[in-house]
KEDOFI-840810 format. One line per 8 residues: number of its first residue (from 1); their letters; for each residue z, y, x of N, C-alpha, C. Coordinates in steps of 0.2 Angstrom, whole numbers, padded with zeros to 4 digits. Each point is the difference from the previous one (the first is absolute). Example, Ala and Ser with C-alpha at 12.3 -4.5 7.8 and 13.67 -1.06 7.14 Angstrom:
BEGIN
1) as) 0039 -0028 0066 0000 0006 -0004 0000 0006 0004 | -0004 0005 -0002 0001 0006 0004 0003 0005 -0004
***
This chain:
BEGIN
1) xxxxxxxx) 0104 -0019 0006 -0001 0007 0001 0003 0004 -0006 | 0005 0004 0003 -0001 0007 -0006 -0004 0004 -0002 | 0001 -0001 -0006 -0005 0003 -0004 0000 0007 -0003 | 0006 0002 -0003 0002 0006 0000 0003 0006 0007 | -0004 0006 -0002 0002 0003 0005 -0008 0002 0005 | -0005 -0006 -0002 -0006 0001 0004 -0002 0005 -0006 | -0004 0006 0003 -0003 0003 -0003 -0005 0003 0000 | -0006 -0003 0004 -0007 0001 0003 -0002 -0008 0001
9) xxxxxxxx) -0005 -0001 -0006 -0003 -0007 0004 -0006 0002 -0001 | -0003 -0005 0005 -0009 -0003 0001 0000 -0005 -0006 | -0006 -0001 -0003 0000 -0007 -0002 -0009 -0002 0001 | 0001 -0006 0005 -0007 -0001 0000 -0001 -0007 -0001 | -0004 -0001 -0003 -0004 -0007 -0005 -0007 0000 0003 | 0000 -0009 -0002 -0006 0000 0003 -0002 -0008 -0003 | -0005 -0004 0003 0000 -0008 0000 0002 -0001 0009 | -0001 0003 0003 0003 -0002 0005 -0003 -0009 0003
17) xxxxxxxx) -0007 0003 -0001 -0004 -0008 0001 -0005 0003 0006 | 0002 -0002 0008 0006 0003 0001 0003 0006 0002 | 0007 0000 0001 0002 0007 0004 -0003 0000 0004 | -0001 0010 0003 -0004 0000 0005 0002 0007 0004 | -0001 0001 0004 0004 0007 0004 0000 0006 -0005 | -0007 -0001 -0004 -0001 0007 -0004 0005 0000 -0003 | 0002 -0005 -0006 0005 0000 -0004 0008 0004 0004 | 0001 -0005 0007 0008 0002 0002 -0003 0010 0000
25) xxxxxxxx) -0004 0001 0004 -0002 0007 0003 0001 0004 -0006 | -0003 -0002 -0004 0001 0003 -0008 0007 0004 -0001 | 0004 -0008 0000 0007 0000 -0001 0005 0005 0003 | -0003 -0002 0007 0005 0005 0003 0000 0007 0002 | -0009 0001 -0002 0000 0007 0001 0001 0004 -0005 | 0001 -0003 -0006 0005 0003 -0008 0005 0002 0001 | 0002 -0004 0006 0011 -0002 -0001 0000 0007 0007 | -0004 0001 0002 0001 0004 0006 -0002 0007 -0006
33) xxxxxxxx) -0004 0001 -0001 -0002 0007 0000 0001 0001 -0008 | 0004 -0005 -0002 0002 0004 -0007 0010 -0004 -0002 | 0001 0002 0008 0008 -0001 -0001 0001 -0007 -0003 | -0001 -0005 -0001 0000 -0005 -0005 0008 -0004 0002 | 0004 -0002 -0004 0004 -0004 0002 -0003 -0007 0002 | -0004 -0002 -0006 -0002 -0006 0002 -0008 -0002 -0002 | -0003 -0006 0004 -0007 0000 -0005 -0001 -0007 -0004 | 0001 -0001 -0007 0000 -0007 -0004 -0008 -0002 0002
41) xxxxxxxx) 0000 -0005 0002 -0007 -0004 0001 0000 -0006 -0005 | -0004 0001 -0005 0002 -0004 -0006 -0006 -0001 0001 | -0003 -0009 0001 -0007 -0004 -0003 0002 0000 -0007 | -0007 0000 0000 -0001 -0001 -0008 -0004 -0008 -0003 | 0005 -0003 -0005 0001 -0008 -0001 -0011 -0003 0000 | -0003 0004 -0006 -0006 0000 -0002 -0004 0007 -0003 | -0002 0001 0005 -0004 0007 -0001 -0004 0000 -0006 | 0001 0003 -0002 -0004 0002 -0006 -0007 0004 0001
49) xxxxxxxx) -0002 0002 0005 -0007 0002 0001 -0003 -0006 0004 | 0005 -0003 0003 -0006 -0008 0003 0001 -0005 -0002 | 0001 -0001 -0008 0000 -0007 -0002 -0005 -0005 0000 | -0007 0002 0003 -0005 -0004 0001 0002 0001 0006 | 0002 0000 0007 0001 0000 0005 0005 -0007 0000 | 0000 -0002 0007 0002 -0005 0003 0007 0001 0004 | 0006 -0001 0000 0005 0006 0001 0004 -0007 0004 | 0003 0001 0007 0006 -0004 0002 0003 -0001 -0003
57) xxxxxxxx) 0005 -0006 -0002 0005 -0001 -0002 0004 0004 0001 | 0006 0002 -0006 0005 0006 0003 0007 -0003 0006 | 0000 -0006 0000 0005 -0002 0004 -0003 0003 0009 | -0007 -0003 -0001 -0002 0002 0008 -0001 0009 0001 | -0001 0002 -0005 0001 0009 0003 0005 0002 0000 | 0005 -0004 -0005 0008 0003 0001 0002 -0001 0006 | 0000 -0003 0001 0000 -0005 0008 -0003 0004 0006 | -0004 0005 -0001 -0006 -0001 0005 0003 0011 -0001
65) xxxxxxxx) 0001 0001 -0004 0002 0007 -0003 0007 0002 0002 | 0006 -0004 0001 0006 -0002 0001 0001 -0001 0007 | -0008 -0001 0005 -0001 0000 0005 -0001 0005 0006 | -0005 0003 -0006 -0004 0006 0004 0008 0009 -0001 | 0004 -0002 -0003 0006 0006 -0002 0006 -0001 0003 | -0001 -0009 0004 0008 -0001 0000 0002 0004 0009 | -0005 0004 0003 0004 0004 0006 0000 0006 -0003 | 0001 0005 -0006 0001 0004 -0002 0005 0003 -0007
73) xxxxxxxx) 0006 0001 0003 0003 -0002 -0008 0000 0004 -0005 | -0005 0006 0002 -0001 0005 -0005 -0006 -0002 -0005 | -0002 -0006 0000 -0008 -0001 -0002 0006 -0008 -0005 | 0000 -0001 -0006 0003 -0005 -0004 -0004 -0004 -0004 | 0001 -0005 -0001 -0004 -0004 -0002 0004 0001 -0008 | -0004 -0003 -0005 0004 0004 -0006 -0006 -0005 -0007 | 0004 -0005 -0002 -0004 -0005 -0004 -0001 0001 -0008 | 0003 0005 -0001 0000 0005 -0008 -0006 -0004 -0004
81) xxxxxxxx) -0005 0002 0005 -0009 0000 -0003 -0001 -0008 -0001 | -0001 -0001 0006 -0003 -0009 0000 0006 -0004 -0005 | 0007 0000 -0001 0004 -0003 -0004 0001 0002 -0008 | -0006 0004 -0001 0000 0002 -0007 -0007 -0004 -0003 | 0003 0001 -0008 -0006 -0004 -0004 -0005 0004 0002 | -0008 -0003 0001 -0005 0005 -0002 -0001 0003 -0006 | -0006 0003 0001 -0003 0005 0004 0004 0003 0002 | -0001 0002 0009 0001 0003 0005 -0002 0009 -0001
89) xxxxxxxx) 0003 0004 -0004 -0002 0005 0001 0003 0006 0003 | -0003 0006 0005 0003 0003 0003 0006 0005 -0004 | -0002 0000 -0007 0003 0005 -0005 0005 -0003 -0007 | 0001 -0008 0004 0006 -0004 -0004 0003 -0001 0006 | -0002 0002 0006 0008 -0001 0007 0000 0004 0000 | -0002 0007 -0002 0005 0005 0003 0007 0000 -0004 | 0002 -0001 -0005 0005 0000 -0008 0005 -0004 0006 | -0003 -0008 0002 0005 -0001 0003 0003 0001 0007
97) xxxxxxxx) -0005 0005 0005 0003 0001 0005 0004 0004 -0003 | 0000 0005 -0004 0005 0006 -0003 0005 -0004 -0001 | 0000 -0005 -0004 0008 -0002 -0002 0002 -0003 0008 | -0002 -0002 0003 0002 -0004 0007 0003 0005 0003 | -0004 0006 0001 0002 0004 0004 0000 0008 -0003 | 0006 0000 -0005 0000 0006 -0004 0001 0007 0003 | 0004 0000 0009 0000 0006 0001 -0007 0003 0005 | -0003 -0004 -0001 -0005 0001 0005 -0008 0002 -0002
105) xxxxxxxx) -0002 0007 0002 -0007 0003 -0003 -0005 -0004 0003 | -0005 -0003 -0001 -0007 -0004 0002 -0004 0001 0002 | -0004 -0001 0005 -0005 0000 0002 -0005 -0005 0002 | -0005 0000 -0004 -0004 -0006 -0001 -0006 0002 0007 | -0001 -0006 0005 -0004 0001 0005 -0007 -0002 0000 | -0004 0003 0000 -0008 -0003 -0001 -0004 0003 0006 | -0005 -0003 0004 -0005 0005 0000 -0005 0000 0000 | -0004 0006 0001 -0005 0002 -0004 -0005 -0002 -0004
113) xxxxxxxx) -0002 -0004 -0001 -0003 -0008 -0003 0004 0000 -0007 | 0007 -0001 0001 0002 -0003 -0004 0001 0007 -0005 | 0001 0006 0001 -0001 0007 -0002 -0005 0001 -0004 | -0005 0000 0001 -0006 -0001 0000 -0003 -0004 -0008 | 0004 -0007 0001 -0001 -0003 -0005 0005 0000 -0005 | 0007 0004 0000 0002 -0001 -0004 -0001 0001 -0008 | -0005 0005 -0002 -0001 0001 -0007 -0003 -0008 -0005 | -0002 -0004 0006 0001 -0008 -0004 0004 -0004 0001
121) xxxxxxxx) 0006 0003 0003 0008 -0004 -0003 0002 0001 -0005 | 0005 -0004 -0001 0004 -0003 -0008 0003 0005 -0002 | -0001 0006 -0002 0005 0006 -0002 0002 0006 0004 | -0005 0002 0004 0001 0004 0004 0006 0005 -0001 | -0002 0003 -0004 0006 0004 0000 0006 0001 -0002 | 0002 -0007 -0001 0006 -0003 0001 0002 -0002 0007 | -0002 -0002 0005 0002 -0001 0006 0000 0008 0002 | -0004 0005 -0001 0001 0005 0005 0005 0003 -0007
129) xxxxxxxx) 0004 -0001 -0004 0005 0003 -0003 0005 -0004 0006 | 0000 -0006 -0001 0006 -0002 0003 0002 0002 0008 | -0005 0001 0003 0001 0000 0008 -0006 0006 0001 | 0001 0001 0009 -0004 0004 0001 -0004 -0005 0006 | -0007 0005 0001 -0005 -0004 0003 0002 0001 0007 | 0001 -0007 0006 -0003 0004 0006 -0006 -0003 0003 | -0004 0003 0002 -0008 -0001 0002 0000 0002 0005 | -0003 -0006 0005 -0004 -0002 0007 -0007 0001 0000
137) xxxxxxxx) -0002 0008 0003 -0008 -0004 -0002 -0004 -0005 0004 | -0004 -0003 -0004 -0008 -0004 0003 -0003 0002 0003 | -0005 -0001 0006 -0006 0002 0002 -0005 -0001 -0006 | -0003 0003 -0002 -0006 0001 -0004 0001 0000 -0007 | 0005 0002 -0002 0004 0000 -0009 0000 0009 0002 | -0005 0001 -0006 0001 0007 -0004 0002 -0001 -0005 | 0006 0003 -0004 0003 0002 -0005 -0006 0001 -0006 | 0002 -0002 -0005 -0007 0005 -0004 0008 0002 -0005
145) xxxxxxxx) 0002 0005 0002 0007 0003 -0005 -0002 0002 -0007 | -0004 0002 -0001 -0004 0001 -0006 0001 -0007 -0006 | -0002 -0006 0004 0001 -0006 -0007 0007 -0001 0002 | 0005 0002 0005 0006 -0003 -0001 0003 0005 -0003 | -0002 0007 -0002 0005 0004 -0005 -0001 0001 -0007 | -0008 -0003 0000 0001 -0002 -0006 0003 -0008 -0005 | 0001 -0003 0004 0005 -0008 0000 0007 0003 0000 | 0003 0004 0004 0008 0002 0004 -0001 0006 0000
153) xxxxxxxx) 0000 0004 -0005 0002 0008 0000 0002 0003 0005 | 0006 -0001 0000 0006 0002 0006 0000 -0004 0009 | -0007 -0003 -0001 0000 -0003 0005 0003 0002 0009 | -0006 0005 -0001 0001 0007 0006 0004 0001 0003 | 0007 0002 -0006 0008 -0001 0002 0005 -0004 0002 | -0006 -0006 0001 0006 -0007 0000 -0002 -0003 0008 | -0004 0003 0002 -0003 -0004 0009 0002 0003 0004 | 0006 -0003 0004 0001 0002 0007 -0005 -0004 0006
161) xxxxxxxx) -0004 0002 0002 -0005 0000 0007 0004 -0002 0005 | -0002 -0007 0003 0002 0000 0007 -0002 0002 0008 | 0003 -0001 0004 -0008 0000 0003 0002 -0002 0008 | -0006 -0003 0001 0001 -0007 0005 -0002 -0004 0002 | -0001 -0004 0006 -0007 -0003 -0002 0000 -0004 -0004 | -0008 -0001 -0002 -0002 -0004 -0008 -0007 -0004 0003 | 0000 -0006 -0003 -0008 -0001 0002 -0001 -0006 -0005 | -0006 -0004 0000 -0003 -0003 -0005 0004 -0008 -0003
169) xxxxxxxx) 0005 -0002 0006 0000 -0007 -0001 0006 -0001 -0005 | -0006 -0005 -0004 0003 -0005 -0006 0005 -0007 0000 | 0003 -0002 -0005 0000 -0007 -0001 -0007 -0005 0001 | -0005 0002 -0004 -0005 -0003 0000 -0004 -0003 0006 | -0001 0010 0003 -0002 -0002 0008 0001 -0006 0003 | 0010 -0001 0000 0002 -0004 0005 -0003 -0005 -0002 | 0000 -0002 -0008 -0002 -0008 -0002 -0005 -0001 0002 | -0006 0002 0001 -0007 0001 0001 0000 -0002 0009
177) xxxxxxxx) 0004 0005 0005 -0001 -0003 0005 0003 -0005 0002 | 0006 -0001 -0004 0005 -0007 0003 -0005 -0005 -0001 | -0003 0000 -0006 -0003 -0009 -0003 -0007 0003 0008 | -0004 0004 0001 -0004 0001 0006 0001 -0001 0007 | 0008 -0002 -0001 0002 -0003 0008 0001 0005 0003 | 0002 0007 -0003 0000 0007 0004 0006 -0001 0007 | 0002 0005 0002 0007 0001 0004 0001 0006 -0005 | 0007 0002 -0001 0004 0003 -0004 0004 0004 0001
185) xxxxxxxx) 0002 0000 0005 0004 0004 0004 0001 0006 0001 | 0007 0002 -0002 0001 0006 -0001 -0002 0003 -0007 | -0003 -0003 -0004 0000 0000 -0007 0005 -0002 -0006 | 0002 -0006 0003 0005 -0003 -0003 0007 -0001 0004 | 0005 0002 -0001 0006 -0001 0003 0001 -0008 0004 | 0003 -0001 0004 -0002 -0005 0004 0003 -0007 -0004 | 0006 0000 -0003 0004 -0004 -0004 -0005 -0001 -0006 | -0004 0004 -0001 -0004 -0001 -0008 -0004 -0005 0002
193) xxxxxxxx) -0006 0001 0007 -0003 -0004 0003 0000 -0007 0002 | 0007 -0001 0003 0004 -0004 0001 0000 -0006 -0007 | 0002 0004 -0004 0001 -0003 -0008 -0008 -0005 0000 | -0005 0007 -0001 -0004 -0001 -0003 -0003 -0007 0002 | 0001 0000 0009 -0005 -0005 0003 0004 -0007 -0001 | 0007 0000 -0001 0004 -0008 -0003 -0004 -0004 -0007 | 0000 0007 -0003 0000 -0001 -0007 -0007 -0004 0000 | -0005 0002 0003 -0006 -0001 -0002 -0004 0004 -0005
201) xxx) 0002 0006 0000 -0002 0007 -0005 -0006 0002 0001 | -0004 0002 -0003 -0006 0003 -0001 -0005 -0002 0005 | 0001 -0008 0000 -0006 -0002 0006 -0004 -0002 -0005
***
């Protein structure tokens, strides 16, 4: 792909254990409703907030993430993060998506969850120097703007709102019902499924 010349990306990161409709929905209601050339879907190698957490191996999410984007070419799989030394920080990728992609302004995708939480990431206001916010809200996530403007001064400034529908469903969730023998359908892209059931994944 060219690289120069894109001038609006999405960048959405995750552990992607696993992808799941919410995550592509995320993706492409960024890419629609804020112009986006393209959306980098960058797993992340070793989270740094789940290091006591039990995480798939990164072969089977690359694999399983590679799966759930490959009918949509505006949704890119993008290995910057996972291929880097740790610690995995959101505010040591941005430096390198900028050089990757130098003409192109940033927007970081979260929602509201992850908004909500940012004042206990790696450098806060460094990520919202380097890119801007776009936020999907949650059902049941109220903002408390108050502790985020005292962590991110300029916070306020930096969040574009999407709007769309949004609803509760996690990676975790899925884990929880796969190993319960659930049906999953329509939660997960059907190639992801597919994968999951070969694999022997989260029984």
């Amino acid at each position: 792909m060219e690289r120069r010349g894109l001038t609006r990306l999405g960048i959405l990161g995750g552990t992607f254990d696993p992808p799941h409709m919410g995550h592509l929905l995320l993706g492409e209601t960024a890419r629609q409703q804020l112009q986006l050339d393209k959306v980098l879907i960058m797993p992340v190698g070793e989270p740094p907030h789940k290091e006591t957490s039990r995480i798939t191996p990164l072969v089977h999410r690359l694999a399983m993430i590679e799966l759930a984007c490959a009918d949509n070419p505006d949704l890119l799989v993008d290995c910057t993060d996972c291929e880097r030394p740790s610690p995995h920080y959101t505010a040591s990728l941005m430096p390198l998506v900028q050089e990757a992609y130098p003409d192109a302004q940033l927007w970081l995708l979260l929602g509201g969850d992850s908004l909500q939480d940012l004042p206990t990431w790696h450098y806060p206001q460094e990520i919202v120097a380097a890119c801007r916010l776009a936020v999907l809200p949650r059902p049941g996530i109220t903002i408390d703007w108050e502790r985020l403007v005292t962590v991110v001064p300029n916070i306020c400034d930096r969040v574009d709102w999407l709007e769309g529908p949004s609803f509760t469903l996690s990676s975790s969730d899925v884990r929880r019902w796969l190993a319960a023998g659930r049906n999953l359908r329509y939660m997960l892209p059907t190639a992801v499924s597919g994968y999951i059931l070969r694999e022997g994944l989260y029984q």
